[in-house]
mmCIF file of the N, C-alpha and C atoms, coordinates in Angstrom:
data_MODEL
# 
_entry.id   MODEL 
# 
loop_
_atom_site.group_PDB 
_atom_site.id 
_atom_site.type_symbol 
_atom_site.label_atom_id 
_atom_site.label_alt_id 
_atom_site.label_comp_id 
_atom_site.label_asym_id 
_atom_site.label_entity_id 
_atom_site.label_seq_id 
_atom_site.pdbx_PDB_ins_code 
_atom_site.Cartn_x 
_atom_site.Cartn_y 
_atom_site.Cartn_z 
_atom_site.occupancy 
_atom_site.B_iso_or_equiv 
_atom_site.pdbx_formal_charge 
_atom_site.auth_seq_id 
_atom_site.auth_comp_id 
_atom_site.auth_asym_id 
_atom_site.auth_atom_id 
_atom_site.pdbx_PDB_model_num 
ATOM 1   N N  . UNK A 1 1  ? 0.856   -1.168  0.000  1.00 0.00 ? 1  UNK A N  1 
ATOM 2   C CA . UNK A 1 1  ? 0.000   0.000   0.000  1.00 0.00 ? 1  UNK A CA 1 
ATOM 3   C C  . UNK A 1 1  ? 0.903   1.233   0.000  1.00 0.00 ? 1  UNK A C  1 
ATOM 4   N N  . UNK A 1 2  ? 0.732   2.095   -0.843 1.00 0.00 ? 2  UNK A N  1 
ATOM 5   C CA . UNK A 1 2  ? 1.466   3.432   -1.205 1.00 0.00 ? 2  UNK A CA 1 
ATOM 6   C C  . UNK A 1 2  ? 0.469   4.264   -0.467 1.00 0.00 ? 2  UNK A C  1 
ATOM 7   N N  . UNK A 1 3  ? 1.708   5.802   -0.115 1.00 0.00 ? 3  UNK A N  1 
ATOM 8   C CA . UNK A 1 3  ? 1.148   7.121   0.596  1.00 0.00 ? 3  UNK A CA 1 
ATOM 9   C C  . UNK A 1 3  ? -0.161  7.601   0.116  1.00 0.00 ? 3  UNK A C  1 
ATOM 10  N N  . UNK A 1 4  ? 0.046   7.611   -1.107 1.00 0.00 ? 4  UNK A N  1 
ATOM 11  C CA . UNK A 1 4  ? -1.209  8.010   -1.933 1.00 0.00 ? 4  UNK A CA 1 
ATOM 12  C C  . UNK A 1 4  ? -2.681  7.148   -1.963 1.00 0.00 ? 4  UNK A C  1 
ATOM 13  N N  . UNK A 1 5  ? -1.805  5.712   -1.684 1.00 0.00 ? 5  UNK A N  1 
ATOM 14  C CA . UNK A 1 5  ? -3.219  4.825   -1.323 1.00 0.00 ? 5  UNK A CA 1 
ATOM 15  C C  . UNK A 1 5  ? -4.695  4.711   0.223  1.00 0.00 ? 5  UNK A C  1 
ATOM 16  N N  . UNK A 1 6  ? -3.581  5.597   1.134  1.00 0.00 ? 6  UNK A N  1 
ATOM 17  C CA . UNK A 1 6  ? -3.854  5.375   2.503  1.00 0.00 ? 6  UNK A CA 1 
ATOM 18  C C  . UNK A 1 6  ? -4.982  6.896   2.534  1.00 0.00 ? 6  UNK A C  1 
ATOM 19  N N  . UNK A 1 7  ? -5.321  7.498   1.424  1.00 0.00 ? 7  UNK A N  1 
ATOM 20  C CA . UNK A 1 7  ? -6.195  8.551   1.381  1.00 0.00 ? 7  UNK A CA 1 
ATOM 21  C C  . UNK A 1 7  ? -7.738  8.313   2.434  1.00 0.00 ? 7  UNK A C  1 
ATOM 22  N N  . UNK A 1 8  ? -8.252  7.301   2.114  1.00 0.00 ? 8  UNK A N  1 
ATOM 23  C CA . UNK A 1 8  ? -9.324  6.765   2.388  1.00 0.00 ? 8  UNK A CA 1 
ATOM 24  C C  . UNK A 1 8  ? -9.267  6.159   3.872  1.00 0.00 ? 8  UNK A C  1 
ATOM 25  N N  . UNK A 1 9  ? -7.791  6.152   4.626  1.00 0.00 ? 9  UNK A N  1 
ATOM 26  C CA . UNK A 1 9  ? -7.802  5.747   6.114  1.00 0.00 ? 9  UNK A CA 1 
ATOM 27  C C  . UNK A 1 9  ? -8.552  7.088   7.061  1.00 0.00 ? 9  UNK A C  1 
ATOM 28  N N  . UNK A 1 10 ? -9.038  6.738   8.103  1.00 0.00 ? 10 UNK A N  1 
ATOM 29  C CA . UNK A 1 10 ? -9.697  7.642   9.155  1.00 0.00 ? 10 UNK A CA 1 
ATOM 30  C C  . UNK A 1 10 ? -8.591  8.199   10.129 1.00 0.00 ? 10 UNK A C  1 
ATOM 31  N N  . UNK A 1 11 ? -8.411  8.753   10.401 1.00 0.00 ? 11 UNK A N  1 
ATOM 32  C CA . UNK A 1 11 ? -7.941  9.372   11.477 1.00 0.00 ? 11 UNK A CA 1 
ATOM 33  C C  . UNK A 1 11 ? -7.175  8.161   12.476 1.00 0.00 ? 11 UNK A C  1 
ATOM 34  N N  . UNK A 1 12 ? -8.395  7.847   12.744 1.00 0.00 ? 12 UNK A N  1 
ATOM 35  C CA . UNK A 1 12 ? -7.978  6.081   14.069 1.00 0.00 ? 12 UNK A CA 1 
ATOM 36  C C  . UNK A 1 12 ? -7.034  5.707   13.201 1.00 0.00 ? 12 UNK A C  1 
ATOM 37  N N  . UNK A 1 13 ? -7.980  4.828   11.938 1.00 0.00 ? 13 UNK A N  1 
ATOM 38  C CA . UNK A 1 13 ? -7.070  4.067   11.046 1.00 0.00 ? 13 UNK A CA 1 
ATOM 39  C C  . UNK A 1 13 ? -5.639  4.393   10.771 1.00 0.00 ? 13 UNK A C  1 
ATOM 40  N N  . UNK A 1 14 ? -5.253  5.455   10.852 1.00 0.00 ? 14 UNK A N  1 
ATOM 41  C CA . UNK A 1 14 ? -3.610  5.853   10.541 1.00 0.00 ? 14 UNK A CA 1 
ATOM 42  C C  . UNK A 1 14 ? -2.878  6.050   11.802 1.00 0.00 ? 14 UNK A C  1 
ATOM 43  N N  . UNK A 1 15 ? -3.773  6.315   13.027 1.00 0.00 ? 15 UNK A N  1 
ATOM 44  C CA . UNK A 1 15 ? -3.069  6.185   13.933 1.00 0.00 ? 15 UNK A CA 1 
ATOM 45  C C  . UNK A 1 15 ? -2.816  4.658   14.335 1.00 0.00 ? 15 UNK A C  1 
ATOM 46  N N  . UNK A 1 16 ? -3.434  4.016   14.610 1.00 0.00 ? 16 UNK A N  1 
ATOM 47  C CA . UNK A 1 16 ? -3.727  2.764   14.563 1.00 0.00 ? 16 UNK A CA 1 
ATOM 48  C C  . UNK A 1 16 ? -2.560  1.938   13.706 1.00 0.00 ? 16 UNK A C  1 
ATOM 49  N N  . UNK A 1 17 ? -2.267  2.074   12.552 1.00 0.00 ? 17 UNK A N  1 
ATOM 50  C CA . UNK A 1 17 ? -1.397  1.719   11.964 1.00 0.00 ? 17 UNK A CA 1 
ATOM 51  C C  . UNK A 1 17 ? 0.252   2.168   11.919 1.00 0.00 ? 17 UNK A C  1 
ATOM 52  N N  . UNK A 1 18 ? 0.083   3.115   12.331 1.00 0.00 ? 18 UNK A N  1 
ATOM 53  C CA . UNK A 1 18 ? 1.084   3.959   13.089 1.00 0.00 ? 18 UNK A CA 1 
ATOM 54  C C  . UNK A 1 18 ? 1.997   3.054   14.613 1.00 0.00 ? 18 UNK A C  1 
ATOM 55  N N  . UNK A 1 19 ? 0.992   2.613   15.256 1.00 0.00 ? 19 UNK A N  1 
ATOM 56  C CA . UNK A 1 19 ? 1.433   2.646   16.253 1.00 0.00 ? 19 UNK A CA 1 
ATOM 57  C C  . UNK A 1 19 ? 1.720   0.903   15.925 1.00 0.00 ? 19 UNK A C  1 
ATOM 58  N N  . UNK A 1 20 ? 0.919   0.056   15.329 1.00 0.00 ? 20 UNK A N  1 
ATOM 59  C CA . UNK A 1 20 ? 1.568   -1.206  14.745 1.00 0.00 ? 20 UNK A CA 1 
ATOM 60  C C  . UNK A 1 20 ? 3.018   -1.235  14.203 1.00 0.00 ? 20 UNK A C  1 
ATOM 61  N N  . UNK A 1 21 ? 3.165   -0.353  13.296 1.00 0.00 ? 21 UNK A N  1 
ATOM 62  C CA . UNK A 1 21 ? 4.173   -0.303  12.669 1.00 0.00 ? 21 UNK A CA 1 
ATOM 63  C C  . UNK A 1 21 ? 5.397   -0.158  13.402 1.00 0.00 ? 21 UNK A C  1 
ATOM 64  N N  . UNK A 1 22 ? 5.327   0.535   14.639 1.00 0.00 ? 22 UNK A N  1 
ATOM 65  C CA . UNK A 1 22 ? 6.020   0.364   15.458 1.00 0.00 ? 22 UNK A CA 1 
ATOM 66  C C  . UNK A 1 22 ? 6.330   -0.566  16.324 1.00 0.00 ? 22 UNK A C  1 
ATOM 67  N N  . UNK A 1 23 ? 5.145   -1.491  16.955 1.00 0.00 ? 23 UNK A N  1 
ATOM 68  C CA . UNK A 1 23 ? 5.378   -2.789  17.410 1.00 0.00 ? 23 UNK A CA 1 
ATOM 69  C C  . UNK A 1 23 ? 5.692   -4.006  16.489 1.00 0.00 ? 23 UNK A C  1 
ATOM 70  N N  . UNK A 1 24 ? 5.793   -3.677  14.939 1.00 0.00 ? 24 UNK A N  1 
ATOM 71  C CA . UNK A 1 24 ? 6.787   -4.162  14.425 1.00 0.00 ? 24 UNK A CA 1 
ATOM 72  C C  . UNK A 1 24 ? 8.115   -4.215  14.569 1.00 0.00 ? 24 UNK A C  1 
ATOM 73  N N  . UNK A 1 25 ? 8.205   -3.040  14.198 1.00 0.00 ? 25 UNK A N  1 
ATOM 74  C CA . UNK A 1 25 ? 10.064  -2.842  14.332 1.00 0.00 ? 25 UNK A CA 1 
ATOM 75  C C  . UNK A 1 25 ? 10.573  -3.647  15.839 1.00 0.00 ? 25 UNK A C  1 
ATOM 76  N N  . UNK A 1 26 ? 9.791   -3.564  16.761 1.00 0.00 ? 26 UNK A N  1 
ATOM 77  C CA . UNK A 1 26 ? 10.236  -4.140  18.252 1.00 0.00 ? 26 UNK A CA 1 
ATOM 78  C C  . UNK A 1 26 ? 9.804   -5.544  18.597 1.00 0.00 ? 26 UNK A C  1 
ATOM 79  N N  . UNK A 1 27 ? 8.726   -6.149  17.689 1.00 0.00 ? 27 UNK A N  1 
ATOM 80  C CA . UNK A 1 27 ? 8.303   -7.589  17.754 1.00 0.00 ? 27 UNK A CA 1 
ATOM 81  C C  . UNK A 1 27 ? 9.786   -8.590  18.394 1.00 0.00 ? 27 UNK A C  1 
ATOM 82  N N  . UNK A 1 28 ? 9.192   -9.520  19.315 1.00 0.00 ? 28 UNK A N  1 
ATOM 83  C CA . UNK A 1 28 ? 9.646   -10.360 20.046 1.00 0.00 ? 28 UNK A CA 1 
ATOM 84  C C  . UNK A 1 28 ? 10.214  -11.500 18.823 1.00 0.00 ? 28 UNK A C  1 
ATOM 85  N N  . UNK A 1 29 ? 9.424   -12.221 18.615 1.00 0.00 ? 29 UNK A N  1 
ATOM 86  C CA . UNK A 1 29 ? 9.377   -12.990 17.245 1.00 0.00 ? 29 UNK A CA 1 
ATOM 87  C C  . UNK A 1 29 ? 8.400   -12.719 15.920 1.00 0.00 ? 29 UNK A C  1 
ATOM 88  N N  . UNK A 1 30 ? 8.705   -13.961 15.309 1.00 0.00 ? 30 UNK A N  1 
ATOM 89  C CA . UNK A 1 30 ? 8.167   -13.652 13.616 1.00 0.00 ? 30 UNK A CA 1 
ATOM 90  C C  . UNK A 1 30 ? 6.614   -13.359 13.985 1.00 0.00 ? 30 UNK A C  1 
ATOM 91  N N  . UNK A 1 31 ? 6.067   -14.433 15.303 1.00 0.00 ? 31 UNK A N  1 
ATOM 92  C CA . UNK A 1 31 ? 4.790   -14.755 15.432 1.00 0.00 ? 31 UNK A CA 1 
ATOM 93  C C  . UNK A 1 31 ? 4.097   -12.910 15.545 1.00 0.00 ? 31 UNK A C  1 
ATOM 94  N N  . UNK A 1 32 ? 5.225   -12.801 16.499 1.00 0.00 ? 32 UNK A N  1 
ATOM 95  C CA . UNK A 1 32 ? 4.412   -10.960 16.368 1.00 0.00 ? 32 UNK A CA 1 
ATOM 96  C C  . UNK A 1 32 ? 4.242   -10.145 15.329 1.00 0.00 ? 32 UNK A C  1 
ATOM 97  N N  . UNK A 1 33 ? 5.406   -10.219 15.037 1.00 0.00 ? 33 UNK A N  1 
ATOM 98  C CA . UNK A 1 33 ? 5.557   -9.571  13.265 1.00 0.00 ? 33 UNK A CA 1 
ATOM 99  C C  . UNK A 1 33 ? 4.332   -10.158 12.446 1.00 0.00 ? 33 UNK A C  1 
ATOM 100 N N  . UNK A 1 34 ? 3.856   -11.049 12.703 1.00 0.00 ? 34 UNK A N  1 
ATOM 101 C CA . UNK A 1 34 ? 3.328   -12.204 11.491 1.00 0.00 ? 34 UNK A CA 1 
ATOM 102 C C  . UNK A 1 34 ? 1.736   -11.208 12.232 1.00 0.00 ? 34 UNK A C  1 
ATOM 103 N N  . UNK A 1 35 ? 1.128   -11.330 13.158 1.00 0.00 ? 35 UNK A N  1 
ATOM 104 C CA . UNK A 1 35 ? 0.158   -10.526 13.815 1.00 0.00 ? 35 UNK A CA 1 
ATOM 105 C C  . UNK A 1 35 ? -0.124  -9.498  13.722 1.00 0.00 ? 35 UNK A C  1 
ATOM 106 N N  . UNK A 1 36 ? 1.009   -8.232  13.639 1.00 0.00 ? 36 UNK A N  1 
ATOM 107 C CA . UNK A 1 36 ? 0.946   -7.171  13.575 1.00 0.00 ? 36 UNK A CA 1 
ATOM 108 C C  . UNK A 1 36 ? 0.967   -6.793  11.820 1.00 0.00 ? 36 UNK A C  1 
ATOM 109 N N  . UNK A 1 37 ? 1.272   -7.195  11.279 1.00 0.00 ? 37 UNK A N  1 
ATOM 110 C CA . UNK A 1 37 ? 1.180   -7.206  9.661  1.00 0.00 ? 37 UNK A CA 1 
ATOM 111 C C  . UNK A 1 37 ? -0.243  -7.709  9.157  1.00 0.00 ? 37 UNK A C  1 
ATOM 112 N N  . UNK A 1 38 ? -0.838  -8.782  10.085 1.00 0.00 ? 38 UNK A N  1 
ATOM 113 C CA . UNK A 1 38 ? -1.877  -8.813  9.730  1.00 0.00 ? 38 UNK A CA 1 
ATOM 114 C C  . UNK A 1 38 ? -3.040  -7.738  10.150 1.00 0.00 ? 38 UNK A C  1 
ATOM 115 N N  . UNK A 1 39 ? -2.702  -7.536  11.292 1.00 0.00 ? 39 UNK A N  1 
ATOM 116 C CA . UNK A 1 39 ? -4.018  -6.423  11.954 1.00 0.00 ? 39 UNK A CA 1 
ATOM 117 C C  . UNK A 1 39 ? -3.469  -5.598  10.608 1.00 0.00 ? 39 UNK A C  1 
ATOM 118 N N  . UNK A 1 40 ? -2.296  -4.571  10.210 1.00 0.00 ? 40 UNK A N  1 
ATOM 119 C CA . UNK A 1 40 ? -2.133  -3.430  9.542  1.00 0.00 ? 40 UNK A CA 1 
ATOM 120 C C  . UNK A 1 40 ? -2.911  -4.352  8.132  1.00 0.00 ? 40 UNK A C  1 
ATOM 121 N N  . UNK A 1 41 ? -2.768  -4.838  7.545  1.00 0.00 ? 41 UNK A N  1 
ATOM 122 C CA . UNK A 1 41 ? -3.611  -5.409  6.023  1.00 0.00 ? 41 UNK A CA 1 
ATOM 123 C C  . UNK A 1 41 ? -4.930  -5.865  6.112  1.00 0.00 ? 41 UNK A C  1 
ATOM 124 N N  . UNK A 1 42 ? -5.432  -5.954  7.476  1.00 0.00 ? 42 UNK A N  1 
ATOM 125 C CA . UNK A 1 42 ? -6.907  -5.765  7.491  1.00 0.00 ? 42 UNK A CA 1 
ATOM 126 C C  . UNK A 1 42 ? -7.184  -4.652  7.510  1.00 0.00 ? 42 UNK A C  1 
ATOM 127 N N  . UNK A 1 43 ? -6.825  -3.712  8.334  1.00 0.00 ? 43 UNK A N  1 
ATOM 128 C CA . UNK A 1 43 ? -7.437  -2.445  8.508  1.00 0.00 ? 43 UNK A CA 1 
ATOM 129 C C  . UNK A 1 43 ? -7.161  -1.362  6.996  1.00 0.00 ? 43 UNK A C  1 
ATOM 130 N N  . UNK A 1 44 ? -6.203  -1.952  6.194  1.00 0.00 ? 44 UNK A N  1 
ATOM 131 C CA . UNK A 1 44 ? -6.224  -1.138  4.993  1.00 0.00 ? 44 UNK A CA 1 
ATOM 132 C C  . UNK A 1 44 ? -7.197  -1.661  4.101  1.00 0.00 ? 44 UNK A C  1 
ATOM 133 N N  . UNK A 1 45 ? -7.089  -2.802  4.249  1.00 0.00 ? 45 UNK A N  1 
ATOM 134 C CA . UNK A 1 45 ? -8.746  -3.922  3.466  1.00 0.00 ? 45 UNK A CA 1 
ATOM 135 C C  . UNK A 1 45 ? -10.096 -3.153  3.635  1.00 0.00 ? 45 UNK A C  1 
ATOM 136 N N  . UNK A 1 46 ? -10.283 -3.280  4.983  1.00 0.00 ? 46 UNK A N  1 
ATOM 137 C CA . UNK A 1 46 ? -11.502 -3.225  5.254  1.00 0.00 ? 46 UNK A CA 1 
ATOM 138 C C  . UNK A 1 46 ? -11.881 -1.095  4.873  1.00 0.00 ? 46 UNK A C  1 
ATOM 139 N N  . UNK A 1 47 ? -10.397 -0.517  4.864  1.00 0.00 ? 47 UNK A N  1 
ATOM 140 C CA . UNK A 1 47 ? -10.645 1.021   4.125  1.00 0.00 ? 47 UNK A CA 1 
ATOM 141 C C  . UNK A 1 47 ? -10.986 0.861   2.904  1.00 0.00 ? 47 UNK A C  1 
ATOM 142 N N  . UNK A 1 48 ? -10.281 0.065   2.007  1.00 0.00 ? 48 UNK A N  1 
ATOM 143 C CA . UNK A 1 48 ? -10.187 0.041   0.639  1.00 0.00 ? 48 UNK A CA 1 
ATOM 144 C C  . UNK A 1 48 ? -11.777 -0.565  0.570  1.00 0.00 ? 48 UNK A C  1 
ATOM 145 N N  . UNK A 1 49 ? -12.449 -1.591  1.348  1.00 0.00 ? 49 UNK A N  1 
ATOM 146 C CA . UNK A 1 49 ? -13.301 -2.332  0.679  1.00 0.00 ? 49 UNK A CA 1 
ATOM 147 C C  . UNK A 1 49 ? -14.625 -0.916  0.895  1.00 0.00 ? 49 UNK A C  1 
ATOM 148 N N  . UNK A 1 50 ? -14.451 -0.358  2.245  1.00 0.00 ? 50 UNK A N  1 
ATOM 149 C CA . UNK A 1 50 ? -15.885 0.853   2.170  1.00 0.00 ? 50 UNK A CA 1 
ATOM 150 C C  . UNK A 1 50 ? -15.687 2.024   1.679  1.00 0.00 ? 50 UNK A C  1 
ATOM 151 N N  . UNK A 1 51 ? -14.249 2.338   0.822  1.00 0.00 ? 51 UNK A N  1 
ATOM 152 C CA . UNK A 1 51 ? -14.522 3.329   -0.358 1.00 0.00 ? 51 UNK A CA 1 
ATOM 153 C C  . UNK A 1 51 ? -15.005 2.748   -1.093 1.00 0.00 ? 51 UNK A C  1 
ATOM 154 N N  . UNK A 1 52 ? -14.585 1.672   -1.330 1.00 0.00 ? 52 UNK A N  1 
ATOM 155 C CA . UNK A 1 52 ? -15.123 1.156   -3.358 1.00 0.00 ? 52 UNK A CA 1 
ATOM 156 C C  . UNK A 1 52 ? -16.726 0.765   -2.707 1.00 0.00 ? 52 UNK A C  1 
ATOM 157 N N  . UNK A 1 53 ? -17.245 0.768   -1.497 1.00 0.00 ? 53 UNK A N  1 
ATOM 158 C CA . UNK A 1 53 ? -18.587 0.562   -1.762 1.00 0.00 ? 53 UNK A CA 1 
ATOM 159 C C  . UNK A 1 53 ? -19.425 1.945   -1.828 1.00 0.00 ? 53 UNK A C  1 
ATOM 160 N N  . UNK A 1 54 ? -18.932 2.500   -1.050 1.00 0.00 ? 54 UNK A N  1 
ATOM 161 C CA . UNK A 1 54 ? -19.157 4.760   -0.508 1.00 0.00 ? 54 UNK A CA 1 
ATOM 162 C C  . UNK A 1 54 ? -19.053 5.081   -2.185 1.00 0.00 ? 54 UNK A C  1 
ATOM 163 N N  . UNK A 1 55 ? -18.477 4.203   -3.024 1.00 0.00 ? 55 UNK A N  1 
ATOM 164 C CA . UNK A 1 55 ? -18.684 4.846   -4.332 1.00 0.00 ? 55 UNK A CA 1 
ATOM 165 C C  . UNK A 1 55 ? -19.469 4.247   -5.202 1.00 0.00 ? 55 UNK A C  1 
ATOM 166 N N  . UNK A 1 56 ? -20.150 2.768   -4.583 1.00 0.00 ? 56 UNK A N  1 
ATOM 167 C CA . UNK A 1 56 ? -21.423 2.348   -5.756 1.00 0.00 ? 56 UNK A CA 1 
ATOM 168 C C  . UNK A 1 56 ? -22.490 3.012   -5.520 1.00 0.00 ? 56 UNK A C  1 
# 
């Protein structure tokens, strides 16, 4: 996901991802990393999926 893609995140949503991104860099093991990558690619999913519906 590119800068330009994250238009459609909320406020939460970027903080939120923000603060993952950081308990990345500090993850214990992969298992965390592997967790925290997932919460961040849902929460850009679930942006991406209620623009493209906010626009049918």
């Amino acid at each position: 996901m590119t800068i330009s893609d994250s238009h459609y995140l909320s406020e939460e949503e970027r903080n939120r991802i923000d603060e993952l991104k950081e308990k990345v860099k500090y993850a214990k093991d992969d298992d965390d990393v592997k967790r925290y990558t997932t919460q961040i690619t849902l929460i850009y999913e679930k942006a991406r999926v209620r623009e493209e519906t906010s626009r049918a």
